[in-house]
C-alpha positions as CSV (number, residue, x, y, z in Angstrom):
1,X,47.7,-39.2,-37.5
2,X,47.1,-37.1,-40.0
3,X,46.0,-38.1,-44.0
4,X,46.4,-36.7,-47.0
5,X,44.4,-38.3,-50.1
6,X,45.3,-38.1,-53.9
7,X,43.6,-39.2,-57.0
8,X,46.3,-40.4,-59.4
9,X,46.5,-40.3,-62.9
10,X,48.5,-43.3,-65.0
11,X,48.8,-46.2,-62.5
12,X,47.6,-49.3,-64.1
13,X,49.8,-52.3,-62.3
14,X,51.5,-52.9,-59.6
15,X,54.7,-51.7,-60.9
16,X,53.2,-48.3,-60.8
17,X,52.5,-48.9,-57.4
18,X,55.9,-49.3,-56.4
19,X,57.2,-46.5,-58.6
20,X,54.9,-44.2,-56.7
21,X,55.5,-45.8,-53.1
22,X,59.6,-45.8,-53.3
23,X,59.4,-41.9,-54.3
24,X,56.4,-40.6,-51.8
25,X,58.6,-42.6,-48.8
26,X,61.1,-40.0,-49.0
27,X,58.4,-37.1,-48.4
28,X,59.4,-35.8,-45.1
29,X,56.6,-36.6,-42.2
30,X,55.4,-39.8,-44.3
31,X,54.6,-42.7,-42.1
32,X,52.4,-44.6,-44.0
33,X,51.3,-44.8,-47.5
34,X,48.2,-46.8,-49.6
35,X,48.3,-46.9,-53.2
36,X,46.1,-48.4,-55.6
37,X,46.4,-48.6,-59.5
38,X,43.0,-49.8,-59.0
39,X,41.0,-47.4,-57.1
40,X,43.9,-44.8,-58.5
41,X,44.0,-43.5,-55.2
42,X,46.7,-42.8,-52.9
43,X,46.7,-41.8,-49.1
44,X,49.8,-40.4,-47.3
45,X,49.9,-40.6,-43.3
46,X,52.3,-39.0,-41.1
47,X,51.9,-37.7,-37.5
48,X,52.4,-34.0,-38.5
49,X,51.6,-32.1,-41.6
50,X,52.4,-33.1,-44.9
51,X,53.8,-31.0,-47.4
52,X,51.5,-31.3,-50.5
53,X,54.1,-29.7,-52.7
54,X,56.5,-32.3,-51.5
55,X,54.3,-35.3,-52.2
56,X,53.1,-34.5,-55.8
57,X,56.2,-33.6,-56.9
58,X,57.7,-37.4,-56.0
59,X,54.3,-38.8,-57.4
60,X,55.6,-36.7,-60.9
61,X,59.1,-37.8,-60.2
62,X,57.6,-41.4,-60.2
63,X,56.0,-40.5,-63.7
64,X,52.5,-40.2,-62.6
65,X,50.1,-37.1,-61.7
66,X,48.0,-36.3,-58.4
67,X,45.7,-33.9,-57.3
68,X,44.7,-33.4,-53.7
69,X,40.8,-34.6,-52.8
């Protein structure tokens, strides 16, 4: 399975978590996703690739920003 990691910006509770969570689900090819406010990471999992684009774009529809690491 492949994994894509993120460092995001703005995540402070749990709430944010979610926000983030319900919008990166929709990302075609995501299986599985771990996000913490605390660490302000986020890793995406899917069996193929993931689309980047596709998944920092719903982290900014969520209100929030990422950058690939």
């Amino acid at each position: 399975m492949a994994a894509n990691e993120y460092k995001v910006t703005g995540m402070t509770c749990g709430h944010c978590e979610m926000s983030i969570r319900e919008e990166v689900s929709e990302v075609a090819g995501v299986e599985s996703i771990d996000v913490s406010a605390q660490t302000g990471k986020l890793v995406v999992s899917g069996a193929g690739q993931i689309d980047d684009a596709a998944v920092l774009a719903a982290v900014e529809e969520a209100g929030y920003s990422a950058v690939r690491i």
